[in-house]
C-alpha positions in Angstrom: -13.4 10.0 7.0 -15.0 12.4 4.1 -18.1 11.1 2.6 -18.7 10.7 -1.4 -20.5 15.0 -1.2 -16.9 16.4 0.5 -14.7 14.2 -2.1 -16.8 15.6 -4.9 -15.9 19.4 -3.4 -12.0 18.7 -2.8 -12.5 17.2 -6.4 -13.7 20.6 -7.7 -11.0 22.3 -5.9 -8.3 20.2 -6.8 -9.1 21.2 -10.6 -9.5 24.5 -9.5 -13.0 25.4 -10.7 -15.8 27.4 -9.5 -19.2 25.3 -9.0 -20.5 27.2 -12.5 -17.3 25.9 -14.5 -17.5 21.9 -13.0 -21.0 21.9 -13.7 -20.1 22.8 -17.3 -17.4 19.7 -17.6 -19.9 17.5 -15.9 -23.1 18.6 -18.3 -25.0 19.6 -15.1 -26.3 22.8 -13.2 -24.6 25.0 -10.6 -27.1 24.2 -8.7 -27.2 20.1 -9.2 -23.2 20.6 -8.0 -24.1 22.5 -4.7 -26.6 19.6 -4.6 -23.6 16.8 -4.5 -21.5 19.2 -2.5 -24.0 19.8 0.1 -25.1 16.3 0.5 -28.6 16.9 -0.7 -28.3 14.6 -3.7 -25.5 12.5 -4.9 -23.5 12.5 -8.3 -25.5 10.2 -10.9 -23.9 7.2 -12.6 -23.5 9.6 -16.0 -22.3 12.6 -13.8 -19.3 9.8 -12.3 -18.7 8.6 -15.6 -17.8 11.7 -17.1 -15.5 12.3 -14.0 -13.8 9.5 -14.8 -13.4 10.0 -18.8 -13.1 13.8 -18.7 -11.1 14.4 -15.6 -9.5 10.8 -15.1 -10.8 10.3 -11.8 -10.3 7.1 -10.0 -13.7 6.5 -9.4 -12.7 4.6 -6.1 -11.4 7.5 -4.3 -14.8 9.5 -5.5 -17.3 6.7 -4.4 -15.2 4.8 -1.7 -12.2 7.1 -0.5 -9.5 4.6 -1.5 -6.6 5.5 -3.7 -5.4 8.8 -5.1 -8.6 11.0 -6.9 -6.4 11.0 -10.0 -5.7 7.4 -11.9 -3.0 8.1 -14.7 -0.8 11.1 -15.7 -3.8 12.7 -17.7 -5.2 13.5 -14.3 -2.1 15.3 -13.1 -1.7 17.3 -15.9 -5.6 19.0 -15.3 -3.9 19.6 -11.7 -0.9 21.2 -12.5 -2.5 23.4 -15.7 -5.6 24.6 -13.0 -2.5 25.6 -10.7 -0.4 27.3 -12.9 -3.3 29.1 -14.2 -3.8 30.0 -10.5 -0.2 31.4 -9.9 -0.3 33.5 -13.2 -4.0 35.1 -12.0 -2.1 35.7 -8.9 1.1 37.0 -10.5 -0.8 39.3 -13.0 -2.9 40.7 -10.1 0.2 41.5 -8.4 1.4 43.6 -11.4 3.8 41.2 -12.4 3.9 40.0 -15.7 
């Protein structure tokens, strides 16, 4: 079973941003999310909370590993934006436009 540091990196990756661009959203350092991601320190209550209120995380899944990571719609939406904005980079790199 992954612990709370490997959900917080497939959390990351689900969204589809780069350590420097989740530690932005979260109000924290690159570093502080290598931190969390290489289980030298764990997220803090505030850095969970605005998870949950700016990425709609179900904080269960984050802290416990129940449930899906998203809780509502909102969630799902930030998915399938960071994966569309994924296949365009990958269109446009490909010459096609």
């Amino acid at each position: 079973m992954k612990n709370l540091n490997e959900r917080v990196k497939i959390l990351r990756k689900q969204l589809g941003f780069s350590q420097e661009e989740f530690a932005a959203k979260l109000g924290v350092t690159k570093q502080a999310i290598s931190n969390m991601e290489t289980s030298k320190s764990t997220p803090s209550p505030m850095v969970l909370f605005n998870m949950h209120v700016n990425m709609d995380v179900n904080l269960n899944y984050i802290i416990a590993g129940t449930g899906d990571i998203f809780i509502t719609e909102k969630g799902n939406k930030a998915l399938k934006a960071s994966l569309l904005k994924e296949f365009e980079q990958m269109l446009k790199s490909r010459g096609i436009e």
